[in-house]
N, C-alpha and C positions, 0 to 999 in steps of 0.2 A: 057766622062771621064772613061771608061771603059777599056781603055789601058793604067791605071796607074796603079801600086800598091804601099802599105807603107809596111816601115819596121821601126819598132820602136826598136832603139837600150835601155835597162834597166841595162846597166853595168857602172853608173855614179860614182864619186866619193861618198862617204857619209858619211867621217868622222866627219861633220863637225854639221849633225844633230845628232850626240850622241842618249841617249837613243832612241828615235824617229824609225830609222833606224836599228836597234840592228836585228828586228829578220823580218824584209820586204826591202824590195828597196824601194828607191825616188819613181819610178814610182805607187808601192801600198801606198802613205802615206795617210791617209783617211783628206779629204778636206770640208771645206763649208757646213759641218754636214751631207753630205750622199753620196760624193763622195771621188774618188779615184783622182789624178794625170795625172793617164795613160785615164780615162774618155777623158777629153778634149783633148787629143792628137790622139784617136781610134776615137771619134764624130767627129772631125776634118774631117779626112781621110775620113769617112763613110759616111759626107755629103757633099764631095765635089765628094761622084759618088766610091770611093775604094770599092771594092769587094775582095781584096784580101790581108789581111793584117799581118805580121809578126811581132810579137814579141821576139825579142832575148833576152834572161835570162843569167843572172850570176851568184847572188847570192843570198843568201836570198830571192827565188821565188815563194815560195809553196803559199805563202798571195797571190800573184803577180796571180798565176795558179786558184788557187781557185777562186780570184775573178771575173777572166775575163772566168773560165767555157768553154761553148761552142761557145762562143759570142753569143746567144740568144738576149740578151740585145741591141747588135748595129746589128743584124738580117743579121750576118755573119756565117751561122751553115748552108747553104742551099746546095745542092748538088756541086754545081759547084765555087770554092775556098773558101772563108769564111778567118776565123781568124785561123792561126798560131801559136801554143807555142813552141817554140826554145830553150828549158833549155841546157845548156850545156852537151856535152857527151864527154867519155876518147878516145881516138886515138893514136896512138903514135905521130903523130903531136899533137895534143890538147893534156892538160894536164888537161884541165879544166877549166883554168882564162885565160880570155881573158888580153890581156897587153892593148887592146884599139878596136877601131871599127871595124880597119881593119882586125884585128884577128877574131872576131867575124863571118866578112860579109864571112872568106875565111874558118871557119868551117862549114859554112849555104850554102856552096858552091850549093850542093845537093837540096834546097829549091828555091836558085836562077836559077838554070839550067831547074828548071822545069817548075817553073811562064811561064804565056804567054805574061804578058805584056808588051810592048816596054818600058815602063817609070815607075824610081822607084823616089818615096817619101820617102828620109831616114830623120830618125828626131829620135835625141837624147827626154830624158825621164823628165830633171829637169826643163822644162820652163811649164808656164801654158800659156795657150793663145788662142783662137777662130777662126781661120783663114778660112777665105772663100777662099778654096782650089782648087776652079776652077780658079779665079780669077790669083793665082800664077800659077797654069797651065797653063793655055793661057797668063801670060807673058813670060814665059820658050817659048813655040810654038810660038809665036808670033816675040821673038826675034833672032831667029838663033842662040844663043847661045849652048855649047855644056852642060853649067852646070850654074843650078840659085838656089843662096845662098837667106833664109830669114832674113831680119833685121829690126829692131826697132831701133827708135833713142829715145825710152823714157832710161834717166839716170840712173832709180830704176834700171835695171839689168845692169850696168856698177860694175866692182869690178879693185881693184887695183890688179896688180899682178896675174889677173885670167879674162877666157875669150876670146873672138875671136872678133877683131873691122878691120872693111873693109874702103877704100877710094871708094868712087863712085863715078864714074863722070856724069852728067846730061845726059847722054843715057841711064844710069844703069851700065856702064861697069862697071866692078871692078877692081882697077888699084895698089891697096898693100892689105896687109893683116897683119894683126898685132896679134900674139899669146902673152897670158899671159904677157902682156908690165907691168911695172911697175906702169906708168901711164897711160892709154886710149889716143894717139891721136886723132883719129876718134870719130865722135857721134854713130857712125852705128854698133850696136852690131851683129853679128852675132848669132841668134837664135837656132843653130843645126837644120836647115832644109835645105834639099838643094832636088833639082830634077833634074835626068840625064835619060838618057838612060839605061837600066839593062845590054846591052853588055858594053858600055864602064864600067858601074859599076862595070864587074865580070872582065874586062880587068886592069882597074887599082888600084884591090883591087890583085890580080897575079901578078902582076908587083909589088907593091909594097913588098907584105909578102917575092916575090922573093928575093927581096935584103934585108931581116929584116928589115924593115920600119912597123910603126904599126901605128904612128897618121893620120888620118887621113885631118887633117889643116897641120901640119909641114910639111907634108909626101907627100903628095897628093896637097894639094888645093894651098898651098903657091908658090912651084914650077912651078907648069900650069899658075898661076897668074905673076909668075916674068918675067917666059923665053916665055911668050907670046904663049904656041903649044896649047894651050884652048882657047875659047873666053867665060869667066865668067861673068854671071850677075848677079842682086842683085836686089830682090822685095824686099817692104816698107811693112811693116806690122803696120800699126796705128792704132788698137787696143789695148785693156788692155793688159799687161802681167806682170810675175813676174818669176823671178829665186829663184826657191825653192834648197837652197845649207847651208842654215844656221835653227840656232833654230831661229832664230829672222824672218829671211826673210819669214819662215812656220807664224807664229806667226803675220805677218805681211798681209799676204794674207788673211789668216782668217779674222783680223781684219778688213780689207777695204772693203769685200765684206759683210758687215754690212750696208753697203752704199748701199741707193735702187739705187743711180744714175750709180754706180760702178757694182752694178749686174745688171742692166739692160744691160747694154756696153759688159757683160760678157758672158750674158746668152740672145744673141737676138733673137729673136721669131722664124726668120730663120732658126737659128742654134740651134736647143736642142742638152741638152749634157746628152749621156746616160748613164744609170748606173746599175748595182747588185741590182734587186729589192728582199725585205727583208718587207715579209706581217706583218704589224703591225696593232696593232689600232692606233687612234691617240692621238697626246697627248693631256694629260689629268692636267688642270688645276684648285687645290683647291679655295674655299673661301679664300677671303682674303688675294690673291696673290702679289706679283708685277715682270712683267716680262716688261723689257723695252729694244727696239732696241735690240734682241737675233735673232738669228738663232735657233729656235727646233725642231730637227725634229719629224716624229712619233715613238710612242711606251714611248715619255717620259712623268714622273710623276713628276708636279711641283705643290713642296708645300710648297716651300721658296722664296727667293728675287734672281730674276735674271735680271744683268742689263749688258748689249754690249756682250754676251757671244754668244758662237756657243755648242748649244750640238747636239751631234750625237744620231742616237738611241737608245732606251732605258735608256735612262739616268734618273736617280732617284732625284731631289733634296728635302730634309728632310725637316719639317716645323723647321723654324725657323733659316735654314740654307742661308749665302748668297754669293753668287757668281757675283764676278765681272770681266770682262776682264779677261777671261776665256777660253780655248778651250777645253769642255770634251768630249771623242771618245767614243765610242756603251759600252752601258751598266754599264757606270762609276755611282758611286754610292758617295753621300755629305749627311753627316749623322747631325743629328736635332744638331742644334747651332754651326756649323761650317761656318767660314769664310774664304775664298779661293781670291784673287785678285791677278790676271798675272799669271796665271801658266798654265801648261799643260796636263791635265790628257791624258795617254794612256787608251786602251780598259783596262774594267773590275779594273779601279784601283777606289781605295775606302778609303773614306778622313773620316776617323772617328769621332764623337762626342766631341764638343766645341776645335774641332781644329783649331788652326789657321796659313794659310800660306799666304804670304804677299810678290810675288816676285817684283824688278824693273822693271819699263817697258822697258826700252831694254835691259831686262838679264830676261824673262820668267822661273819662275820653271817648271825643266819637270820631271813627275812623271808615273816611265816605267808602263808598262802595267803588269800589275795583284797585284801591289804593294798596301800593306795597309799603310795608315799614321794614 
């Protein structure tokens, strides 16, 4: 697998996670109490054999830059290719924002032209997922095809009005393609993964910018698919996954991977998913505690009631303080006789003394990072 590489596009939409998203991208959103997003999408890549992997930035990256360093962590720092940061730069073509992927792939032009390898992994930033990335390789090689799209047929990432859903027919081929429908005909979501060859890639990403075209499904994929000059296929991805594009859907990820049967699925033994190590002690639990079904990770201090919650590092909970169905991120601090259920603490925010918040469960409080309540 040495003649693949990834490129992971981080220029998602993210309106729609509000504060969340305010000063990082989707792909930095801190996850599962000690990782990142972009984690399982970089492990991905890295243990299905990628040596050479590119991240393209948009907006809000410096979280994004910092975290992923030198790739040290997925042991991409080595003389010969390693991990990529792609932050946007001014040109007189580029102004800076990309309109969409294809924009992107045709300012990275210079990154693409270099690569050695025959076969690119391109994969959008908002989906979580574990994919055993030889397996899609060698059905790409295996079928003749010139371009193979990922899909899941689980429902939880289907959305009305948003989204990419394919026809497949029992060879794999892919025979329509449906953008943003109203409603979903297809069960077969497309993932934002696909793998092709790096020349057709860099050929019909110049063809496309050539004539102002920027999506890369309306643009690109939907036409190859109709007028038949590609032959597209489609690998099954039946694994967990989830579309991280709302406060609920973030909220919801959290919460399922409180399930030992749902991390196990998540996190197989095969597949480790690496991440920003951050030396702590561990945490540290007073007399007379009660912590039930949580995710903790190290560095935190519990000396109140925690029950179904994810805390990140460093998290302080106060005696007497209690926390329900929760997600607090590094270093959030619940101060003695505070009561918290559904909400969401950003980093460094701090819920003061016989406070009480009390959100809905599918309408999560989220409370931005470094904010006191």
């Amino acid at each position: 697998m040495k003649d693949v590489m990834g490129v992971i596009y981080t220029g998602d939409n993210d309106a729609r996670l509000r504060e969340l998203t305010m000063t990082r991208a989707i792909a930095a959103l801190p996850v599962a109490g000690r990782y990142r997003v972009i984690d399982f999408l970089v492990s991905s890549m890295v243990n299905g054999g990628m040596r050479n992997v590119g991240v393209i930035m948009q907006k809000n990256y410096h979280s994004l830059m910092d975290h992923l360093g030198s790739g040290k962590e997925w042991d991409l720092h080595g003389k010969n290719d390693g991990l990529y940061l792609l932050p946007p730069f001014l040109t007189r073509e580029n102004v800076g924002v990309y309109t969409g992927i294809l924009d992107a792939l045709r300012s990275n032009t210079n990154y693409l032209s270099r690569s050695k390898q025959e076969y690119v992994v391109l994969s959008g930033s908002s989906i979580i997922y574990n994919a055993r990335m030889q397996d899609f390789i060698r059905f790409h090689l295996d079928s003749g095809s010139e371009i193979t799209l990922m899909y899941s047929k689980n429902p939880s990432i289907q959305r009305d009005e948003y989204g990419t859903y394919l026809a497949v027919g029992e060879d794999g081929l892919v025979t329509d393609v449906e953008s943003d429908p109203a409603k979903p005909s297809y069960p077969n979501t497309f993932m934002d993964v696909c793998i092709m060859r790096r020349d057709l890639l860099r050929s019909l990403v110049d063809k496309a910018v050539a004539h102002g075209q920027h999506d890369l499904i309306r643009d690109v994929l939907m036409p190859e698919v109709q007028a038949g000059h590609a032959r597209v296929t489609a690998w099954e991805y039946t694994g967990p996954v989830w579309l991280i594009d709302s406060v609920q859907s973030f909220f919801r990820f959290n919460m399922d991977v409180l399930n030992s049967e749902t991390r196990a699925a998540l996190f197989p033994a095969d597949l480790p998913v690496y991440t920003k190590v951050r030396d702590e002690m561990p945490a540290r639990y007073t007399e007379d505690v009660t912590c039930v079904n949580s995710l903790v990770a190290d560095g935190c201090i519990i000396e109140g009631t925690v029950e179904n919650s994810v805390l990140f590092r460093g998290v302080r909970i106060a005696p007497g303080a209690h926390v329900k169905n929760c997600i607090i991120m590094q270093d959030g601090h619940v101060h003695s006789d505070a009561y918290i259920e559904n909400c969401i603490l950003d980093k460094q925010a701090v819920i003061k003394r016989n406070a009480r918040l009390i959100g809905p469960d599918a309408y999560p409080i989220v409370i931005a990072k470094n904010v006191v309540i």
